[in-house]
C-alpha positions as CSV (number, residue, x, y, z in Angstrom):
1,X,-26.8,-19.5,-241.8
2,X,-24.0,-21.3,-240.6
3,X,-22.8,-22.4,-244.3
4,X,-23.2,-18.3,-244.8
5,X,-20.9,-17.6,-242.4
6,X,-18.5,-20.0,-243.2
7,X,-18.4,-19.0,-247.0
8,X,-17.8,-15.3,-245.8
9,X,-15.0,-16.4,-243.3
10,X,-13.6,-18.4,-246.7
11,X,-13.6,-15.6,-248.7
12,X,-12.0,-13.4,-246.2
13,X,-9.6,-15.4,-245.5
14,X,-8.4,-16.2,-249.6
15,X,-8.3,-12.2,-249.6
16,X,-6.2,-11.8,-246.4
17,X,-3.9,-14.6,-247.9
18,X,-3.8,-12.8,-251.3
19,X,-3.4,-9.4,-249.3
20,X,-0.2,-10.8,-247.9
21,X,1.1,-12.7,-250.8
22,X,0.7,-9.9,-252.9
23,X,3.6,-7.6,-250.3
24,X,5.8,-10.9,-249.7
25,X,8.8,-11.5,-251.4
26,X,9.6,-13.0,-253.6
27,X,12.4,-15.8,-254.6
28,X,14.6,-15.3,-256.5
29,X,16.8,-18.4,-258.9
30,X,19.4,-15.3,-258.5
31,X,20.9,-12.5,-256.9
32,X,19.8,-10.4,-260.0
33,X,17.0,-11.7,-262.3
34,X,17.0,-10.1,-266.0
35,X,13.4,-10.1,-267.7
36,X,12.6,-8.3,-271.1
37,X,9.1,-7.6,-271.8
38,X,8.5,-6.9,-275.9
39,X,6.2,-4.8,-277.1
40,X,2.6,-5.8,-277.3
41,X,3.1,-9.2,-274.6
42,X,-0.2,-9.8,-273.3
43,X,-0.3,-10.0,-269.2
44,X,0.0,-13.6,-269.8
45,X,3.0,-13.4,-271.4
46,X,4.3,-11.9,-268.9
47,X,3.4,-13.7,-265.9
48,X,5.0,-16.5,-268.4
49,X,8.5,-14.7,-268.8
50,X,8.8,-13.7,-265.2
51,X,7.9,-17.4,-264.1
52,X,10.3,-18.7,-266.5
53,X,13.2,-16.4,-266.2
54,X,14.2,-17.2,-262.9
55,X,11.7,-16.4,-260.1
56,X,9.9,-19.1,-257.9
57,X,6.4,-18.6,-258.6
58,X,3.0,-19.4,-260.0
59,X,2.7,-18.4,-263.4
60,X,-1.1,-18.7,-263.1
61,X,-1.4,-16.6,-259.8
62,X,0.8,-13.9,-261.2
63,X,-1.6,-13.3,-264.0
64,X,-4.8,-13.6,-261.6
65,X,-2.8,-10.3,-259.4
66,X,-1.7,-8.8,-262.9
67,X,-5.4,-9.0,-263.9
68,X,-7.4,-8.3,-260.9
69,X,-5.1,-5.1,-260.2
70,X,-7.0,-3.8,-263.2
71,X,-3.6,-3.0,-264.5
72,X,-2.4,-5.3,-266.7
73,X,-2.5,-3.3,-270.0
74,X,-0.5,-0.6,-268.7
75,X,2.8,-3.2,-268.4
76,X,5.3,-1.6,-270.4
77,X,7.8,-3.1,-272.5
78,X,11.3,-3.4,-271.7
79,X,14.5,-4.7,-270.0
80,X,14.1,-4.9,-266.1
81,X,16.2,-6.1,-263.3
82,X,14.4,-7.9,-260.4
83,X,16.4,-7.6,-256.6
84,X,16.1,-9.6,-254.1
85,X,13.1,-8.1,-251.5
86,X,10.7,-7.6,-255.1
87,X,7.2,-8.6,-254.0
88,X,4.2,-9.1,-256.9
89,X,3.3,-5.4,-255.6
90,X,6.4,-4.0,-256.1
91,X,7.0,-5.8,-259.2
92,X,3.9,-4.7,-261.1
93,X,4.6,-1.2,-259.9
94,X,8.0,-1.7,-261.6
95,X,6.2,-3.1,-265.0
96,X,4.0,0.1,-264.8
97,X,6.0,2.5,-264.1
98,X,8.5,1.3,-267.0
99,X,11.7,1.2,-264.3
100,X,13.8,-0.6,-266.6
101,X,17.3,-1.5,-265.7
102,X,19.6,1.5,-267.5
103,X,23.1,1.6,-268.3
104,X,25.2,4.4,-269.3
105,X,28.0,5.0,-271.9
106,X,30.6,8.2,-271.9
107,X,31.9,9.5,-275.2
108,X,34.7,12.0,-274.5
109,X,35.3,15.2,-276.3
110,X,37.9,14.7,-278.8
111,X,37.6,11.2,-279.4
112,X,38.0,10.1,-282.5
113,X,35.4,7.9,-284.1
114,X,37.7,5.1,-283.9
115,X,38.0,5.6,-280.0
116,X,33.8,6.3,-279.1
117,X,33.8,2.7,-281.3
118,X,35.9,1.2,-278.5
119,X,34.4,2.6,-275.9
120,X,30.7,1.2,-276.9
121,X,32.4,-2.3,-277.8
122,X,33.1,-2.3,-274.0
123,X,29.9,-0.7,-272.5
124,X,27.9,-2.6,-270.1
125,X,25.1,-4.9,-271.2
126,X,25.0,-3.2,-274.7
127,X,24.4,-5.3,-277.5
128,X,27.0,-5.0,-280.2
129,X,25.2,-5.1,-283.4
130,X,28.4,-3.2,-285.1
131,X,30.4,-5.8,-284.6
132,X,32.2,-6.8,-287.4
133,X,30.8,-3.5,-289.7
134,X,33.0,-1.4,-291.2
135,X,32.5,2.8,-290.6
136,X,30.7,2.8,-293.9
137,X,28.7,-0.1,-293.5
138,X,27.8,1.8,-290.0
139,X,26.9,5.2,-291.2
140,X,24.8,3.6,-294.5
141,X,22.7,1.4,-291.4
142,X,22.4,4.8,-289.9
143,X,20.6,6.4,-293.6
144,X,23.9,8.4,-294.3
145,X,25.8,6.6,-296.8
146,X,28.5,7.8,-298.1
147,X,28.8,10.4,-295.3
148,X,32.7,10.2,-293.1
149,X,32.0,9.3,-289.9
150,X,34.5,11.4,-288.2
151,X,33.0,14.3,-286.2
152,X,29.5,13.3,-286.3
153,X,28.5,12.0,-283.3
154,X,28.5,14.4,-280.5
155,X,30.2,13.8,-277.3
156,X,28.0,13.0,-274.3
157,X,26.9,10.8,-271.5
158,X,24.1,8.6,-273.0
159,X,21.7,6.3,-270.9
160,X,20.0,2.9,-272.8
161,X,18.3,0.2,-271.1
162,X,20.0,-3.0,-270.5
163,X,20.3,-5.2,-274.0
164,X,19.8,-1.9,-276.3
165,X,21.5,-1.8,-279.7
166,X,25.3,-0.4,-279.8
167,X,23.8,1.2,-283.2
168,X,20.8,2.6,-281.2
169,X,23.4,5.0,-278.6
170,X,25.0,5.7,-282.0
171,X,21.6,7.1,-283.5
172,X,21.2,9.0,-280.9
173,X,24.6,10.4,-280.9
174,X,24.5,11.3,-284.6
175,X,20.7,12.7,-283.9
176,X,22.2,14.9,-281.0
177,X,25.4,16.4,-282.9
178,X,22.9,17.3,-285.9
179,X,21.3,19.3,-283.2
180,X,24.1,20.9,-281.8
181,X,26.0,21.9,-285.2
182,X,22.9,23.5,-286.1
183,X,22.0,25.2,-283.1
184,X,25.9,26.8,-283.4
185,X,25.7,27.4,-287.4
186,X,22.7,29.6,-286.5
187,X,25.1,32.1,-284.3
188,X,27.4,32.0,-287.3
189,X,28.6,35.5,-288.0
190,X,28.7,37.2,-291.6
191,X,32.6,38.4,-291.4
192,X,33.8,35.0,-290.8
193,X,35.7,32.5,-293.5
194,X,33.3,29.3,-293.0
195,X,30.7,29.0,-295.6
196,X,29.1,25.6,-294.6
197,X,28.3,23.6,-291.2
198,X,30.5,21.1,-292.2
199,X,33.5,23.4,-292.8
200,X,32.4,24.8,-289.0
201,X,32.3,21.1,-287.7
202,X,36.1,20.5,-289.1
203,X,37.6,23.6,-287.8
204,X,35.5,22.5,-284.2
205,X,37.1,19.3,-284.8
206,X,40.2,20.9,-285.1
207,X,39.9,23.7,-281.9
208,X,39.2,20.6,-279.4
209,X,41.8,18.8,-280.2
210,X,44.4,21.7,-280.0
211,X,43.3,22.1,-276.4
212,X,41.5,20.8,-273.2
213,X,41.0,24.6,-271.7
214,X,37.6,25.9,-273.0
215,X,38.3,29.3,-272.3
216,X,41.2,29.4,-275.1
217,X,39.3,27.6,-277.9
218,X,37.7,31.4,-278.6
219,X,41.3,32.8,-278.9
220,X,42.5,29.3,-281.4
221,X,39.6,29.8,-283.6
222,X,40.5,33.4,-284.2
223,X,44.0,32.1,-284.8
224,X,42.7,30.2,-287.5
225,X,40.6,32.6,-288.8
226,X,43.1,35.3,-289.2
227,X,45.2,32.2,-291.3
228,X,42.6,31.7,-293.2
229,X,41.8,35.5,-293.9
230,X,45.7,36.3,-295.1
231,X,45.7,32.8,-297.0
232,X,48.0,31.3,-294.4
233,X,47.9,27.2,-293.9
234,X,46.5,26.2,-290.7
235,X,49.8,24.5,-289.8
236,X,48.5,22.4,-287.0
237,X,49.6,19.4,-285.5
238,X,46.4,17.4,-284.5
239,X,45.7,17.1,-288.5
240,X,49.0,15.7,-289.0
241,X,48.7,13.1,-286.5
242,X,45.2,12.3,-288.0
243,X,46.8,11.9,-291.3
244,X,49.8,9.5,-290.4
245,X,46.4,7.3,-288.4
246,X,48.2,3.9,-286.5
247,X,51.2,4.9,-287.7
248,X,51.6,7.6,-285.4
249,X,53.3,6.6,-282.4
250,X,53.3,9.0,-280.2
251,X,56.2,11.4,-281.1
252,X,55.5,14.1,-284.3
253,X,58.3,14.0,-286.2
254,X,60.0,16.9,-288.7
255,X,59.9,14.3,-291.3
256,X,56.0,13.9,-290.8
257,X,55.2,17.4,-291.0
258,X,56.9,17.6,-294.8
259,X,55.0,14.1,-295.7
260,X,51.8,15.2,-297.7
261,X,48.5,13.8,-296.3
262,X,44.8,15.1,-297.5
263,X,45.1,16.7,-293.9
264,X,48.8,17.7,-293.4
265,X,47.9,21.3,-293.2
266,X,51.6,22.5,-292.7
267,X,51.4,20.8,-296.7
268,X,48.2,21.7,-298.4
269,X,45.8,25.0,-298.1
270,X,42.3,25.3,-295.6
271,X,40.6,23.0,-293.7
272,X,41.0,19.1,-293.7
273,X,38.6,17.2,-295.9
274,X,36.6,15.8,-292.6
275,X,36.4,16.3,-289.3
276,X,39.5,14.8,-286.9
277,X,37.7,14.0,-283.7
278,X,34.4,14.4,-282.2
279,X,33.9,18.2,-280.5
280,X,31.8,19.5,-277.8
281,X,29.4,22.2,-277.8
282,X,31.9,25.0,-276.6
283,X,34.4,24.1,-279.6
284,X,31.6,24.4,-281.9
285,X,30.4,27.8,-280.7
286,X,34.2,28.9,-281.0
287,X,34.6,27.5,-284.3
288,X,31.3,29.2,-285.4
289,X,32.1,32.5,-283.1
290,X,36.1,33.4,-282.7
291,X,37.2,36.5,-280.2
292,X,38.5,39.4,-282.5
293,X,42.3,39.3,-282.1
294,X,45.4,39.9,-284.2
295,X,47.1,36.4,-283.0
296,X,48.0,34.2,-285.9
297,X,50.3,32.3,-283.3
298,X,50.0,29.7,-279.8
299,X,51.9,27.6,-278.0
300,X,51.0,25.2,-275.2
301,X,52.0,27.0,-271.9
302,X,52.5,23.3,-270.2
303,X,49.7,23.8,-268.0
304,X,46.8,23.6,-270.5
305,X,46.5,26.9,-271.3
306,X,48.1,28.4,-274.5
307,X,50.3,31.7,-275.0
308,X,49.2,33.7,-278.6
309,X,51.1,36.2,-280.2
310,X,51.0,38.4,-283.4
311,X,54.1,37.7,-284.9
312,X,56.5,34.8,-285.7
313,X,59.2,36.6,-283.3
314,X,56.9,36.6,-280.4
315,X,56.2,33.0,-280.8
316,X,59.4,31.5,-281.3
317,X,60.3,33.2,-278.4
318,X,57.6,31.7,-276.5
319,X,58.5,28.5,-277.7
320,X,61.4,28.6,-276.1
321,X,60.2,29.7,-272.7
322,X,57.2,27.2,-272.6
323,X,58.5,24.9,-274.4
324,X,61.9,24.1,-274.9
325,X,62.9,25.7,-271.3
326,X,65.5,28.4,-272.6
């Protein structure tokens, strides 16, 4: 009876220890210890990655909690970040749950392709697989060889866990401004001059960069539409500058409006032959959905908003106010 009792007090006593093991924390190598799970690791492997990635524990003991919580296949692959206070609880709840460590990347409206490059060549923790590709080696990796990459990835806040692909946020980017040019095409009007998304995703291209005040971009696409409907030229600056590329330096010259580019469009008829930055959602709706107006004419007001007019008199003057000061 007495060896009974003793046994019982044993085993009560391994499962109060294991009670409190399991909620204590645990130590870390580190202030912040990275572990990545792949796809398919068994519990074992895991209890070996965690063990051998910089936390002080028993590789053996973390797979007897991992297995005896009955929920060691539902560990979820990943990249996670282990804190300092993580106990074996709250670190299988973390595995579970799939709480991976996240980071997030910004790519600005009216960035060019060249810019949202930059940006994800600096973004935290992201791995830069595009390193060294050039745009077409990029957009062939991506299955659209042969396509320009300008305009084509829409401009957005994107989330990845920690170690993700650069070419992974760019995937996503590319999936989401398919999406979006769609979604806009299918509000397309029957009166209008654009007879294919793409030629709807240049003049976008061409509305953000003209300005940063959505509620003109309506009014700049009629401008352009009212060109295009008396055979005008677009005669707008943002293609130019695209045109002249590093060579631009800041200041738009006479001399570069008269120098023929494939998108000087104070030099040659319609639309560019690509897109000139990436635009957001309201510049493709206005692209895809002008206001009815008689302007052909804007200028920049100096405080982000534009003044139109419906003749050439009416703008220079205007000009002259806004922006020569007369």
């Amino acid at each position: 009876m007495r060896f009974f009792i003793a046994v019982v007090l044993a085993v009560v006593a391994l499962v109060a220890s294991g009670f409190v093991w399991v909620q204590s924390p645990l130590k870390l190598e580190s202030t912040v210890v990275d572990i990545h799970i792949d796809a398919g690791s068994s519990a074992r492997e895991v209890a070996h990655q965690v063990a051998s990635s910089g936390v002080d524990v028993s590789e053996d003991l973390l797979y007897a909690w991992f297995r005896l919580s009955g929920k060691s296949r539902q560990i979820r692959a990943g990249s996670y970040e282990l804190n300092a206070g993580i106990t074996p609880r709250t670190l299988l709840e973390k595995f579970v749950r799939g709480d991976q460590a996240l980071r997030s990347v910004t790519i600005l409206e009216g960035w060019t392709f060249r810019q949202a490059r930059q940006a994800l060549a600096k973004a935290d923790a992201l791995k830069q697989d595009s390193r060294g590709l050039s745009d077409d080696a990029i957009m062939a990796a991506l299955g659209r060889a042969g396509q320009h990459p300008e305009g084509r990835f829409f401009p957005d806040t994107y989330t990845y866990a920690k170690g993700s692909s650069d070419m992974d946020v760019l995937g996503q980017a590319l999936i989401a401004m398919d999406k979006q040019l769609e979604a806009a095409w299918s509000l397309r009007r029957a009166n209008q001059h654009l007879q294919t998304p793409e030629q709807a995703l240049i003049l976008a291209s061409i509305i953000e960069k003209e300005t940063g005040k959505t509620a003109d971009q309506t009014l700049i696409s009629s401008v352009f539409h009212n060109r295009m409907q008396i055979g005008m030229r677009l005669q707008t600056d943002p293609t130019v500058i695209y045109g002249l590329g590093e060579r631009f330096d800041g200041n738009l010259r006479r001399s570069d409006l008269l120098a023929d580019t494939p998108y000087n469009t104070y030099t040659r008829n319609g639309l560019p032959p690509t897109p000139i930055s990436l635009p957001g959602k309201s510049a493709l709706i206005a692209a895809i959905q002008p206001v009815s107006s008689k302007a052909l004419y804007f200028v920049a007001r100096g405080d982000g908003s534009s003044y139109f007019s419906e003749s050439l008199d009416e703008h220079n003057r205007a000009v002259d106010k806004y922006q020569r000061g007369r």
